[in-house]
C-alpha positions in Angstrom: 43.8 85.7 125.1 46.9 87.6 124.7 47.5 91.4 124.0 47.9 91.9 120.3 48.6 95.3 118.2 46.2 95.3 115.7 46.9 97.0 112.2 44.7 98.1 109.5 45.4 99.4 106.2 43.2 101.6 104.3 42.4 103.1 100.5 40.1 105.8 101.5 37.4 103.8 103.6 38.1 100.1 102.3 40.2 98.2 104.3 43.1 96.8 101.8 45.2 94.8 104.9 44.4 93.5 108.8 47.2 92.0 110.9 47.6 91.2 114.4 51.1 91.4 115.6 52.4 90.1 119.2 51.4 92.3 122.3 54.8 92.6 123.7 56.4 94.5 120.3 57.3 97.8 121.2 55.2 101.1 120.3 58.8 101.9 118.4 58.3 98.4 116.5 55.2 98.6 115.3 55.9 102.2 114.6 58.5 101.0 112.1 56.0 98.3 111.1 53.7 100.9 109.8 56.3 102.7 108.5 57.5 100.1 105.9 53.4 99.3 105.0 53.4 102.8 104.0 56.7 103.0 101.7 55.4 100.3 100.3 52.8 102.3 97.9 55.4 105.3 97.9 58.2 105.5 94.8 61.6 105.1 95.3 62.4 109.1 94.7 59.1 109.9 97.6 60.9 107.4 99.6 64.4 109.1 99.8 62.9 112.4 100.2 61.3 111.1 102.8 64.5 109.8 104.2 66.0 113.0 104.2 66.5 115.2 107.1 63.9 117.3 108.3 65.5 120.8 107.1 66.6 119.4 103.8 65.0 121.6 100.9 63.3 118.2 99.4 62.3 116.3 102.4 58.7 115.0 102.6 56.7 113.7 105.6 55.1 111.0 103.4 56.6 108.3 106.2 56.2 110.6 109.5 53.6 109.9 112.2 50.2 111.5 111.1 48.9 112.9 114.8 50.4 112.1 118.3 47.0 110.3 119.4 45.4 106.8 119.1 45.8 105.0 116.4 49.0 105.6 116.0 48.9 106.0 112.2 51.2 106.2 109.0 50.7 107.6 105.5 48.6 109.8 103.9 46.3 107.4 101.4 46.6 104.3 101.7 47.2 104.6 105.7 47.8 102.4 108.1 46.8 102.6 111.6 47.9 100.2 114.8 45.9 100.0 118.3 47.1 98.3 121.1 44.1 95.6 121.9 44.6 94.5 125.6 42.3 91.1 125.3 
């Protein structure tokens, strides 16, 4: 078997999504990956806050990393979360 990033999304505890995605995408990838599976429940005014710079008066985290540790994870709820499964 080959390495695979495996993503989950979640709605509180129930899984709403399960993907694998190829092994040799980069942390940065899949990172963007989750990303876009998070704006995806977002509206398009939480969206461009979130786009803003940091130090903007209206910018939002809604789309940054949640935590610097495994899973890497996006979003508040739903969230997404990918581990890297070396099989």
């Amino acid at each position: 078997m080959a390495n695979v990033w495996h993503i989950e999304g979640f709605d509180g505890d129930t899984v709403i999504f399960v993907s694998d995605m190829p092994g040799n995408m980069s942390q940065q990838e899949i990172e963007t990956t989750l990303q876009r599976l998070a704006a995806s429940h977002l509206s398009a005014d939480e969206i461009v806050r979130a786009s803003l710079r940091k130090n903007a008066g209206d910018y939002s985290a809604l789309l940054e990393r949640v935590g610097k540790d495994a899973p890497i994870c996006f979003g508040e709820n739903p969230f997404y979360t990918a581990t890297f499964k070396d099989e």
